[in-house]
RODO-2510 file (C-alpha; in nm, 4 decimals, decimal comma):
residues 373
     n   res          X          Y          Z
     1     x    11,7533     8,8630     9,2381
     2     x    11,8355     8,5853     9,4874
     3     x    12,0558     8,6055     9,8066
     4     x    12,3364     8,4064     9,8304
     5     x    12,1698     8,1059    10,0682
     6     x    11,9593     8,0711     9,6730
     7     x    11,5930     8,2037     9,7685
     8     x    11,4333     8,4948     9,8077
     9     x    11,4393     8,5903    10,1577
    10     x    11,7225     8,8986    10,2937
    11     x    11,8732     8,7101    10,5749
    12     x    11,9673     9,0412    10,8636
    13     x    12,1665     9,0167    11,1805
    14     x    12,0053     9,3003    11,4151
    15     x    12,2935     9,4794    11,5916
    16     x    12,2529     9,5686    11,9515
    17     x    11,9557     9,4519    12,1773
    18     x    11,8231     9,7134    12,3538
    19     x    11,4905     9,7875    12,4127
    20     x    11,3460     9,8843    12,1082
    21     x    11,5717     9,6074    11,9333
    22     x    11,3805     9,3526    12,2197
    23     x    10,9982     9,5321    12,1756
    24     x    10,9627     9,6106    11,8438
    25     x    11,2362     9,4959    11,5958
    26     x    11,2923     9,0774    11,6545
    27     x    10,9151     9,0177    11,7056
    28     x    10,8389     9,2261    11,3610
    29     x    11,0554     8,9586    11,1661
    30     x    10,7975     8,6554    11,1690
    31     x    10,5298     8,9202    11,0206
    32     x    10,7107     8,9383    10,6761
    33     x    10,7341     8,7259    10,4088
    34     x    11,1041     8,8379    10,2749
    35     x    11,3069     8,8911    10,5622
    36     x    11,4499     8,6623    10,7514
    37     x    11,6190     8,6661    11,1278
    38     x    11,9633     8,4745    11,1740
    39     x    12,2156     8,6388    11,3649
    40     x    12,2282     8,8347    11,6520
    41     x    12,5180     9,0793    11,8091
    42     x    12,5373     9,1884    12,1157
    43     x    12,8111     9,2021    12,4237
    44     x    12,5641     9,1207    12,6620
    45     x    12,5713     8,6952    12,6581
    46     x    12,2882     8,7001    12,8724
    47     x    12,0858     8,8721    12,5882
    48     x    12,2558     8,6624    12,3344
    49     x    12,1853     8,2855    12,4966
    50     x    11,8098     8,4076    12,5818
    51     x    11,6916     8,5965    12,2322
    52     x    11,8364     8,3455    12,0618
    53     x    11,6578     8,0761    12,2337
    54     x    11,3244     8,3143    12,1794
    55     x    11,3498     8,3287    11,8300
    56     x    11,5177     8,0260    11,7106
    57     x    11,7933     8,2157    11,6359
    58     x    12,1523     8,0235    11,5517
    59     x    12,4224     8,2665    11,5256
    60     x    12,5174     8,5234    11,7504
    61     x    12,8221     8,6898    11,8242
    62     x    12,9895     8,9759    12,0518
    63     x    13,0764     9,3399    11,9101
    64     x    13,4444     9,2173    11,9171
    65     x    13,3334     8,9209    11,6662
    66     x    13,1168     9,1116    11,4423
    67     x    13,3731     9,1408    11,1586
    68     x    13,3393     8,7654    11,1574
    69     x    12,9569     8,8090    11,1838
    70     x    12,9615     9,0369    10,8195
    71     x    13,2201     8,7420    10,6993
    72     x    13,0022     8,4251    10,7502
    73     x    12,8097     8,4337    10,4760
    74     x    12,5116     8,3316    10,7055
    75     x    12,3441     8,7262    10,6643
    76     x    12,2736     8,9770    10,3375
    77     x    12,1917     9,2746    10,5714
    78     x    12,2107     9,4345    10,9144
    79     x    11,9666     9,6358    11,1101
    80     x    12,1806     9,8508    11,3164
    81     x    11,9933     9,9560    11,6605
    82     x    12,2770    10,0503    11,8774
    83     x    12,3551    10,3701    12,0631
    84     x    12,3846    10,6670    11,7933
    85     x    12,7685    10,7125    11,8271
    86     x    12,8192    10,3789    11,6532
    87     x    12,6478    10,3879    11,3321
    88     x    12,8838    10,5605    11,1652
    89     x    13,1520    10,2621    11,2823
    90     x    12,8996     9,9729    11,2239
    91     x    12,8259    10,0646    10,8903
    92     x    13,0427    10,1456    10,7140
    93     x    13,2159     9,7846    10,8317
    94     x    12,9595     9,6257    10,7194
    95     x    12,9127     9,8059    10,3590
    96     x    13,2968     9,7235    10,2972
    97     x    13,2013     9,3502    10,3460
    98     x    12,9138     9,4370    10,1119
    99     x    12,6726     9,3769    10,3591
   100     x    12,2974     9,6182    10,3106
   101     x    12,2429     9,8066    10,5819
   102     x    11,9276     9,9081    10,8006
   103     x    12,0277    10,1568    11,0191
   104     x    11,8214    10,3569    11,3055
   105     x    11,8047    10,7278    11,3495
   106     x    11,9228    10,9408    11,3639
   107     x    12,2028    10,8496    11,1081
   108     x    12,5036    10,9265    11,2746
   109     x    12,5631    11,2384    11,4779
   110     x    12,7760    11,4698    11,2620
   111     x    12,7346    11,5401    10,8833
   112     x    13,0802    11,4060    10,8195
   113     x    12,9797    11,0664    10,9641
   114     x    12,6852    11,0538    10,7393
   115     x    12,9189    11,1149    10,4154
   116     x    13,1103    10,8502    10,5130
   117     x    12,8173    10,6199    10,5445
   118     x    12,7440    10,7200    10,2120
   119     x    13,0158    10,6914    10,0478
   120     x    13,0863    10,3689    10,1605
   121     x    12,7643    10,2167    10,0706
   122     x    12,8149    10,3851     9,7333
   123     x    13,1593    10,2179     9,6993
   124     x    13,0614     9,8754     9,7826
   125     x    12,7389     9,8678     9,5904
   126     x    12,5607     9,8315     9,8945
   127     x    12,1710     9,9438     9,9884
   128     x    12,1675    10,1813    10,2958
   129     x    11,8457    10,2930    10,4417
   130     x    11,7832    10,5387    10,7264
   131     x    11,4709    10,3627    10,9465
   132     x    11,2212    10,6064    10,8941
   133     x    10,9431    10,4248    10,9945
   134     x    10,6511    10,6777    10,9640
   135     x    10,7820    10,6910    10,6107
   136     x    10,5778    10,3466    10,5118
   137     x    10,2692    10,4285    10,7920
   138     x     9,9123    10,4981    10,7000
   139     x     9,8224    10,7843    10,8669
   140     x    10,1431    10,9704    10,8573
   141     x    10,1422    10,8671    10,4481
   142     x     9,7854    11,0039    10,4024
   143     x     9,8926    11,3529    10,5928
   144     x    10,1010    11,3778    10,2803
   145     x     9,8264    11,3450    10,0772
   146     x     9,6079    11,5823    10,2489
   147     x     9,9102    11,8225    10,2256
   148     x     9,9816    11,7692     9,8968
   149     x     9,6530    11,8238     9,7222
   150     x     9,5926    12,1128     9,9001
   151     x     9,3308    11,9793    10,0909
   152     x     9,4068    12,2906    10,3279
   153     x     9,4668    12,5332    10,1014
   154     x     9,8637    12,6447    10,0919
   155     x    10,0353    12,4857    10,4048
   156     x    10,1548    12,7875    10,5798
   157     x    10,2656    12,6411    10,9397
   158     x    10,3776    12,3219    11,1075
   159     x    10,3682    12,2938    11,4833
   160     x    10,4966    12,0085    11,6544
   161     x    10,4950    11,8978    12,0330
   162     x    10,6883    11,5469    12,1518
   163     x    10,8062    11,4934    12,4849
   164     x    10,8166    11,2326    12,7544
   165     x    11,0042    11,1554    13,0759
   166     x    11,2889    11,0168    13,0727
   167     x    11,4631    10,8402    13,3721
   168     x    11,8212    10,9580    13,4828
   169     x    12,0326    10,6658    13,3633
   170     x    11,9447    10,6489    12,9967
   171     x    12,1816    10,6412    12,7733
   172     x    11,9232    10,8930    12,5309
   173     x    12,1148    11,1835    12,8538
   174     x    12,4632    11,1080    12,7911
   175     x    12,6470    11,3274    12,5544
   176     x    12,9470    11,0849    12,4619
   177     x    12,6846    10,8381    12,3127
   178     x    12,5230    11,1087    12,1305
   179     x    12,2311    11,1781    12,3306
   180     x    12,0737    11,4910    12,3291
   181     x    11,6672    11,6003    12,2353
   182     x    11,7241    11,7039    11,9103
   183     x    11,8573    11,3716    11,8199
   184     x    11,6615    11,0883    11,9443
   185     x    11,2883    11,3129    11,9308
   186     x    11,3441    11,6110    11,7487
   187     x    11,4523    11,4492    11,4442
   188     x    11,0620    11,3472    11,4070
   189     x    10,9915    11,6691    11,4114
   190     x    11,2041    11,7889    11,1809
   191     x    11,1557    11,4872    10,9261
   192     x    10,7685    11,5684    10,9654
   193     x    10,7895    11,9201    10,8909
   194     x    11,0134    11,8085    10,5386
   195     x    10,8066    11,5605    10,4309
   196     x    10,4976    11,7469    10,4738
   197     x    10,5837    12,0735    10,3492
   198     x    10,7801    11,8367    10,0721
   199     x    11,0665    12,0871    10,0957
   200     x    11,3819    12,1449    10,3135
   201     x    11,4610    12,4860    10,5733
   202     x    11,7067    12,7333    10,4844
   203     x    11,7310    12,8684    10,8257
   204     x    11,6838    12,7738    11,1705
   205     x    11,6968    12,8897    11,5327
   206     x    11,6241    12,7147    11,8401
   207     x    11,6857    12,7795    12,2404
   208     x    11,7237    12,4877    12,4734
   209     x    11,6124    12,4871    12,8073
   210     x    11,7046    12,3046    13,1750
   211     x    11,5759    12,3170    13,5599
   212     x    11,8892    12,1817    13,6435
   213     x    11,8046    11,8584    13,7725
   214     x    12,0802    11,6182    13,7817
   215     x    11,9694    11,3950    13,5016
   216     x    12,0114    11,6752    13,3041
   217     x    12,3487    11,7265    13,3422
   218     x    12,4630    11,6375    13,0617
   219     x    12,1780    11,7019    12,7604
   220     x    11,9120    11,9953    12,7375
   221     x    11,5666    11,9024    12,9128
   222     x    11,3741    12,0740    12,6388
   223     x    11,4750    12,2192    12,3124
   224     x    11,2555    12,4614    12,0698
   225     x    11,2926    12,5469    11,7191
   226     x    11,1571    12,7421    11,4244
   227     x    11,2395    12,6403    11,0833
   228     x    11,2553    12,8946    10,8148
   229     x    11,1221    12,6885    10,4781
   230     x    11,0961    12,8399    10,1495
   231     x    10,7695    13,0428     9,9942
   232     x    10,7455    13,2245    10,3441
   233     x    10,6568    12,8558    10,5508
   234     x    10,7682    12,8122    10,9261
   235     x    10,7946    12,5183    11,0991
   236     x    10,8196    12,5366    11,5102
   237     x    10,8383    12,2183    11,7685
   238     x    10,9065    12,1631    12,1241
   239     x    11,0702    11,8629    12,2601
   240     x    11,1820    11,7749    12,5933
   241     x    11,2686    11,4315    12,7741
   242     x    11,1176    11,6535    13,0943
   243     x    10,7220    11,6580    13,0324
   244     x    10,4379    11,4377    13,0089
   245     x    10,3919    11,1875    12,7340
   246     x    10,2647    11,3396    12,4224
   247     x    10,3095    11,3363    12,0285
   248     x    10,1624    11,5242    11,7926
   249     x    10,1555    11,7688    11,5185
   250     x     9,9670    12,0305    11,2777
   251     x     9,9635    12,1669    10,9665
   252     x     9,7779    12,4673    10,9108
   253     x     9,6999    12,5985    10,5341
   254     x     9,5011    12,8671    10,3647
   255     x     9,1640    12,7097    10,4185
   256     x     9,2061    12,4547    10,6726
   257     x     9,4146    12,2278    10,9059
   258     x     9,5687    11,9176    10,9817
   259     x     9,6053    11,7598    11,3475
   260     x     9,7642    11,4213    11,3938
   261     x     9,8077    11,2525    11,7542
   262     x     9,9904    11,0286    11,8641
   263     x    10,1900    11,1390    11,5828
   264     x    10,5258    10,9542    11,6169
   265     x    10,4041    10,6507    11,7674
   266     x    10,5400    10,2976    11,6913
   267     x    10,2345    10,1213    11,8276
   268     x     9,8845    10,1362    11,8677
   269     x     9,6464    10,3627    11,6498
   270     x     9,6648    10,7267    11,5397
   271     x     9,4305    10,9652    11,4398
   272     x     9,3910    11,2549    11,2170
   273     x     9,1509    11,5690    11,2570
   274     x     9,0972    11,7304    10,9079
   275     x     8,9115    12,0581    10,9540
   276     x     8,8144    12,2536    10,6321
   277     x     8,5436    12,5178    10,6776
   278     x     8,5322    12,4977    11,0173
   279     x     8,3850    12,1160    11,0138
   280     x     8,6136    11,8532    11,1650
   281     x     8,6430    11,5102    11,0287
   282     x     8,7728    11,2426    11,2181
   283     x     8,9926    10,9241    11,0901
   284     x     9,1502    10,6633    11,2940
   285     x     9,4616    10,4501    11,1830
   286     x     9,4427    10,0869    11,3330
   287     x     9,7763    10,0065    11,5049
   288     x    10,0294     9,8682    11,2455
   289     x    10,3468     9,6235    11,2917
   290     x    10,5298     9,9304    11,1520
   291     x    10,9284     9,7309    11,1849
   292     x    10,7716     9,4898    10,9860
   293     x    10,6731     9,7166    10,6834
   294     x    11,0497     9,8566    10,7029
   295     x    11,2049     9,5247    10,7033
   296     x    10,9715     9,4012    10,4062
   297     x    11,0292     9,7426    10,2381
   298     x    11,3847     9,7497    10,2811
   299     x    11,4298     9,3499    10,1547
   300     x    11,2089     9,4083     9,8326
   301     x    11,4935     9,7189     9,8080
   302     x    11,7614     9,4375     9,7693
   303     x    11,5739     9,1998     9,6018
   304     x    11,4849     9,4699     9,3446
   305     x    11,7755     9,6461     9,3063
   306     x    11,5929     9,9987     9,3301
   307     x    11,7236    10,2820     9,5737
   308     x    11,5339    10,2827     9,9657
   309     x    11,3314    10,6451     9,9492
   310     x    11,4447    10,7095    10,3102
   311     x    11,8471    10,6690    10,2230
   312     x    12,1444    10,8002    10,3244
   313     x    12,0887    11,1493    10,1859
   314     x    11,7828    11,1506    10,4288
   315     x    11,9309    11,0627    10,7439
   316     x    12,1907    11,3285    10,6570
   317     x    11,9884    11,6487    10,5687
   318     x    11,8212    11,6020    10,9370
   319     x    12,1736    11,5446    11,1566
   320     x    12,2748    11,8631    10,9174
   321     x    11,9730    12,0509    11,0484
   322     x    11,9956    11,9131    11,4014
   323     x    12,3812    12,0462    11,4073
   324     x    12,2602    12,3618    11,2992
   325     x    12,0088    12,4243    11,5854
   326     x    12,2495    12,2941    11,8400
   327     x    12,4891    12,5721    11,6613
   328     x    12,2043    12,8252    11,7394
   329     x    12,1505    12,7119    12,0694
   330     x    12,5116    12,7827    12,1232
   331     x    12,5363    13,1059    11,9556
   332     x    12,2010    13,2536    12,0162
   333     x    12,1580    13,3479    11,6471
   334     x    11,9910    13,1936    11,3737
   335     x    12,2142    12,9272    11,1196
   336     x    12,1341    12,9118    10,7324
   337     x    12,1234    12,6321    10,6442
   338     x    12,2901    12,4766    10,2984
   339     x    11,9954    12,2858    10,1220
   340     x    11,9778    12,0565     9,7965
   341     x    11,6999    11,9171     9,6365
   342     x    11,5579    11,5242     9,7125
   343     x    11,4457    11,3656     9,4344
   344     x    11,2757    11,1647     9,6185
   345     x    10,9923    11,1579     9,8837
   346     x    10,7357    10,9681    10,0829
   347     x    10,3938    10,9197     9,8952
   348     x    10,0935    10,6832     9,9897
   349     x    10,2407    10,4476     9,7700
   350     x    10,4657    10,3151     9,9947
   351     x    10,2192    10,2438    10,2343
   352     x    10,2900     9,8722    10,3828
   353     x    10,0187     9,7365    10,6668
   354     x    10,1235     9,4765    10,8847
   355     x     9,8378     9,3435    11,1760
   356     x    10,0108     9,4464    11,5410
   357     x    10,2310     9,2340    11,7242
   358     x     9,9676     9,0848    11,9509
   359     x    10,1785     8,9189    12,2740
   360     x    10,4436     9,2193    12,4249
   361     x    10,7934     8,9926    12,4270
   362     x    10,9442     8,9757    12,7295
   363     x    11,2300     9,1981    12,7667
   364     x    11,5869     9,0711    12,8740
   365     x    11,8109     9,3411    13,0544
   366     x    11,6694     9,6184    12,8848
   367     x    11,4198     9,8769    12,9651
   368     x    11,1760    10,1657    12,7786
   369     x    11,3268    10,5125    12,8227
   370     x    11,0782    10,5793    13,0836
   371     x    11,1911    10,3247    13,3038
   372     x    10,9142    10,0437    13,2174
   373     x    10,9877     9,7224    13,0961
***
């Protein structure tokens, strides 16, 4: 298959320019071989005459113009990176102008939003992919493995930590946007727990969990969960935007364990502690360009005509899930949850190793959740 401009390169526009857009998405492009950047949308001209300038980039247009952005015939996909409450809107505009679409996590925020994403991607023919990252990394991909081949016996438990400070301001504490623990870190969590235990939680319950400073005000500081899985399996994690900096998880099985830290990490290395018998072995992952292994996995997608393994149905069991714990943390009971099977999941297969992006870009009006630019 060819893209319309006649060669074999997807040609994105990368929809909304805040910081990770800035840090880790438009650097990634000039790592891959198949994907190509050309547009840019954002309301903020600053952003728009400066990135463009960056990265040689042509087109760009305002949120107002992006209809005539997904007309131009200049792009073949977007990667959607703007505030959660938006995804829904964004693509399903740009399926019905058969545009592929790349869009961040989580998915939407309600299960109906994801349908519609769905459906309209199904409609117009259109790939849609869910960036799941950790879904093409090393280290998370060989945690599979281990888990898989029983390496550690039966996996029995998955415990999960992943927190960090977050500075009042950020849009990840306003509710209207769809901010919220459980939606821009828990959902690592939860994806974690699924694709290690390669099944999907019936039942969940969770608490949630403030001091009642201001920046709060809006979103829970902390959340924590247990996940009922099938075969007697139970997943727990803490979150918080409130504590310390740190990301990890375990598995723990019949006959050994799994620890990986920093788990969820977009940058820089990550190890994994494999204990079996009581002896530890230690392996480190070398820090990966991991947007430009989902850009090059999603463009071979199009170019191949074969279905993204982290699609629609993905992004949409975990905002089910997440709506179910918030339903808990409302109700103070446990939530069944309704489960069907994936056919598909995340092997070592789809590994895809990129070398770091070596210079940080510098960012233009935008800043890390923390506060550091």
């Amino acid at each position: 298959m060819t893209t319309t401009n006649g060669n074999s390169k997807i040609r994105y526009a990368v929809v909304g320019l805040g910081w990770f857009a800035q840090e880790a998405a438009l650097p990634a492009f000039a790592h891959t071989e198949n994907s190509e950047l050309v547009a840019l949308v954002s309301d903020d001209p600053t952003k728009l005459e400066e990135l463009s300038k960056q990265y040689g980039v042509e087109h760009t247009y305002s949120y107002e113009e992006y209809e005539d952005c997904l007309a131009s015939d200049e792009i073949d996909a977007v990667y959607i990176a703007l505030p959660n409450h938006l995804h829904c809107d964004f693509t399903v505009r740009a399926a019905n102008q058969a545009i592929h679409v790349l869009c961040e996590k989580p998915m939407a925020v309600t299960e109906q939003e994801c349908e519609s994403m769905i459906k309209a991607a199904n409609d117009n023919g259109v790939k849609l992919m869910i960036a799941y990252r950790l879904h093409l990394e090393p280290a998370n991909l060989e945690a599979v493995e281990i888990v898989r081949s029983q390496q550690i016996g039966e996996p029995r438990v998955f415990n999960s930590v992943f927190t960090q400070q977050v500075e009042q301001g950020n849009i990840r504490l306003r509710q209207i946007t769809g901010g919220g623990t459980l939606y821009d870190i828990g959902i690592y969590c939860i994806n974690a727990a699924r694709y290690l235990f390669q099944e999907e939680p019936s039942e969940v319950f969770a608490v949630a969990a403030s001091k009642g400073e201001q920046r709060f005000s809006e979103v829970e500081e902390a959340t924590s969960a247990i996940l009922r899985f099938p075969n007697g399996r139970l997943a727990t994690f803490t979150c918080s935007f409130g504590a310390a900096k740190v990301s990890n998880y375990q598995v723990v099985g019949t006959q050994g364990d799994l620890f990986v830290e920093p788990a969820y990490t977009w940058q820089g290395e990550i190890k994994n502690y494999l204990t079996i018998d009581g002896e530890t072995e230690e392996r480190t992952s070398a820090p990966h360009d991991q947007l430009a292994a989902e850009f090059t996995y999603f463009s071979d997608c199009i170019l191949s005509n074969k279905e993204p393994e982290p699609n629609g149905i993905e992004g949409l069991i975990d905002v089910r899930i997440i709506e179910a714990l918030y339903q808990s943390i409302a109700t103070d009971q446990p939530v069944q949850v309704p489960t069907f099977e994936r056919d598909q999941r995340p092997t070592s297969e789809q590994t895809i190793e990129y070398p770091p992006v070596e210079e940080k870009p510098d960012l233009i009006n935008a800043a890390s959740p923390a506060g550091n630019s």
